[in-house]
C-alpha positions, -999 to 999 in steps of 0.1 A, spaced: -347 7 -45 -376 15 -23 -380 47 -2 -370 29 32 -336 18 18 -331 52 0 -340 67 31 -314 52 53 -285 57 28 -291 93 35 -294 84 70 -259 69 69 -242 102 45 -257 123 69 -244 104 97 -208 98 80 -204 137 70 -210 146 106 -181 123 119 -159 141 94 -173 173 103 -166 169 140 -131 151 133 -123 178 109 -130 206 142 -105 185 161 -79 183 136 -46 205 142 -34 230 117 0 219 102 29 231 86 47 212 60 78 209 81 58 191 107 39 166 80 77 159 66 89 152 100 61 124 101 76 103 74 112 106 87 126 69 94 111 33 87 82 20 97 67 -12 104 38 -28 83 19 -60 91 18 -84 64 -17 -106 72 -10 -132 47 26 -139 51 22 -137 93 51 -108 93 62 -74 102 85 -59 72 103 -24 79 100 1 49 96 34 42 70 51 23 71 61 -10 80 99 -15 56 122 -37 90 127 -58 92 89 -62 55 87 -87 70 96 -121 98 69 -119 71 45 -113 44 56 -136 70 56 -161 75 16 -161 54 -3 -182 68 -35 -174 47 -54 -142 80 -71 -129 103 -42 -132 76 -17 -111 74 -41 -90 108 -42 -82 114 -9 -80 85 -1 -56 104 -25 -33 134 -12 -36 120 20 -29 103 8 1 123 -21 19 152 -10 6 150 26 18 142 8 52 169 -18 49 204 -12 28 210 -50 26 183 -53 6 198 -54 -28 174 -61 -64 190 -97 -69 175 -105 -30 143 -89 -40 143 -112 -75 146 -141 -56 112 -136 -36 81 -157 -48 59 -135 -69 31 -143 -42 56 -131 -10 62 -101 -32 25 -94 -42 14 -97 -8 40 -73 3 31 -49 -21 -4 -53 -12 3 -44 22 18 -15 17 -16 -4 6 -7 -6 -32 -28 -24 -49 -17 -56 -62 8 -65 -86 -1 -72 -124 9 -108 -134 -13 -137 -146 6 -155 -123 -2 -137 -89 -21 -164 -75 -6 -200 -68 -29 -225 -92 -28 -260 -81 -30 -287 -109 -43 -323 -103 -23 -349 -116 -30 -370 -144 
């Protein structure tokens, strides 16, 4: 890496830490009544590769050591959307959520902003035929 490139890294940290800085000096103090208050409900989250809006509610600190708990990819899976749509939508029962394609789900799950789901058969492969 030559001294022009390492130069403007630090450029750009020095530049990035200063937008934090000046975002942190605008930033209200808050109780933890008033960040609780800002989870209450559903809310809506685009899904960019399925073209839709789902309603779900986050996931609650309390919910991590069910999940971390599950070994098993399809049964985490599962549960993080019941957690989620289900929360948001009581019709929403775990036979419903079974009957999803394990790409609709992944991409859901995705969406959400958690991660994607474990399976060596998240992405559709297309065979030729013989």
């Amino acid at each position: 890496m030559g001294e022009e490139e390492k130069k403007s890294k630090l450029e750009k940290r020095a530049e990035e830490e200063a937008k934090r800085l000046a975002k942190a000096e605008e930033a209200k103090l808050k109780t933890l009544d008033e960040l609780l208050s800002e989870d209450e409900g559903p809310r809506e989250v685009f899904v960019p590769d399925l073209n839709c809006i789902v309603k779900v509610c986050p996931l609650r600190f309390r919910d991590y050591p069910n999940l971390a708990e599950e070994k098993d990819p399809y049964k985490l899976a599962l549960k993080t959307l019941m957690l989620t749509l289900g929360r948001a939508d009581p019709s929403i029962t775990e036979e419903k959520l079974g009957d999803l394609t394990l790409v609709k789900a992944s991409r859901i799950i995705e969406a959400l902003g958690l991660g994607a789901l474990k399976s060596p058969l998240s992405e559709p492969r297309r065979t030729s035929p013989t």
